[in-house]
C-alpha positions, 0 to 999 in steps of 0.5 A: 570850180570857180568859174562854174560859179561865176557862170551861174551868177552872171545866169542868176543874177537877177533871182533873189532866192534859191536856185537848183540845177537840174541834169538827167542820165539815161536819155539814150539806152536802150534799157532801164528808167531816166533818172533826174537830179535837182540839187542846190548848192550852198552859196560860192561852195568849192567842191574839188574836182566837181565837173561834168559827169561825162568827164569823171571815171566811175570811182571819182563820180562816187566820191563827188557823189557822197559830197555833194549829198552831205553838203548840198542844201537840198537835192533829190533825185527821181526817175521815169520808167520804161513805160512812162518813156514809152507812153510819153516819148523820152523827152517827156518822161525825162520833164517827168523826172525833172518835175518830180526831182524838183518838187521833192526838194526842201526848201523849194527853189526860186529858178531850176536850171535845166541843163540842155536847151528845151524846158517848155515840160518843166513845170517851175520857173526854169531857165535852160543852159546849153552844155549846163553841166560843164557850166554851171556848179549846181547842174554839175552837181546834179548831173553827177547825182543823176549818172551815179543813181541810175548807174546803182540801178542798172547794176540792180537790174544786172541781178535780175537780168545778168544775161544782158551785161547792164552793170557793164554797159548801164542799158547802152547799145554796145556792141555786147548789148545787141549780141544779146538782145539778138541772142534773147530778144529783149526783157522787161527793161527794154524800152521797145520803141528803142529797139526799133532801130536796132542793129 
């Protein structure tokens, strides 16, 4: 946890105010929205277990979850729909989220971190991070903000459309999720330029 913090120091060193991370989820699926998250952190803030999302099981994401929202000096989170990831292509609609998370947080930051290489649609003084979110303690925070909001949503949209299995795989290409679609042909979740490549 601490060498998160020591790696987001030495990448901050030379901004005097607030810095939030940013990470998204749901770049890949073939369904449901991207959802954003931007979050800064109380300074030098020790959260047991904080890591990549990736590398968290659902029930300790939840946990890491709920911490981070209670003692997070800000954070947000925001989505991008299916027909902004149509109209804009997904890595625009994903600086939509980004942009919207970040401009809803109170107070606003100096520096957003991006996790990934490419911020060139973020619309505030950023900085990439390549692997951000096993990097750096605010973009951990925010990738788990991210993975655990859209996961709720998808488990939502589970309840309007149960037939296509969302709550299991969260709109990815599963093995089950193509029986489906091949089975039913898609639903308005879908995103179609993404089934273009279908199997």
């Amino acid at each position: 946890m601490r060498e998160l913090w020591e790696y987001q120091h030495a990448l901050t060193a030379d901004i005097s105010g607030l810095v939030c991370g940013v990470d998204e989820a749901g770049r890949g699926p073939l369904a449901g929205p991207v959802c954003a998250a931007a979050v800064i952190l109380p300074e030098d803030w020790i959260l047991p277990g904080l890591n990549d999302s990736k590398k968290l099981s659902e029930k300790r994401r939840e946990a890491l979850y709920a911490a981070i929202c209670a003692g997070a000096v800000a954070w947000s989170t925001a989505f991008a729909s299916v027909e902004e990831i149509e109209a804009h292509n997904i890595l625009g609609a994903t600086y939509l989220a980004m942009n919207r998370a970040i401009g809803a947080l109170a107070p606003q930051p100096a520096l957003a971190l991006i996790d990934g290489n490419r911020s060139e649609g973020i619309a505030f003084p950023s900085r990439t991070v390549v692997g951000g979110d096993g990097k750096c303690a605010s973009i951990a925070a925010a990738s788990i903000l991210a993975k655990v909001t859209r996961d709720r949503y998808m488990r939502s949209l589970d309840a309007q459309y149960p037939e296509y299995g969302f709550a299991r795989h969260k709109g990815y290409g599963t093995a089950a999720h193509y029986a489906a679609l091949r089975a039913l042909g898609p639903c308005p979740a879908h995103r179609p330029s993404f089934l273009k490549k279908r199997h």
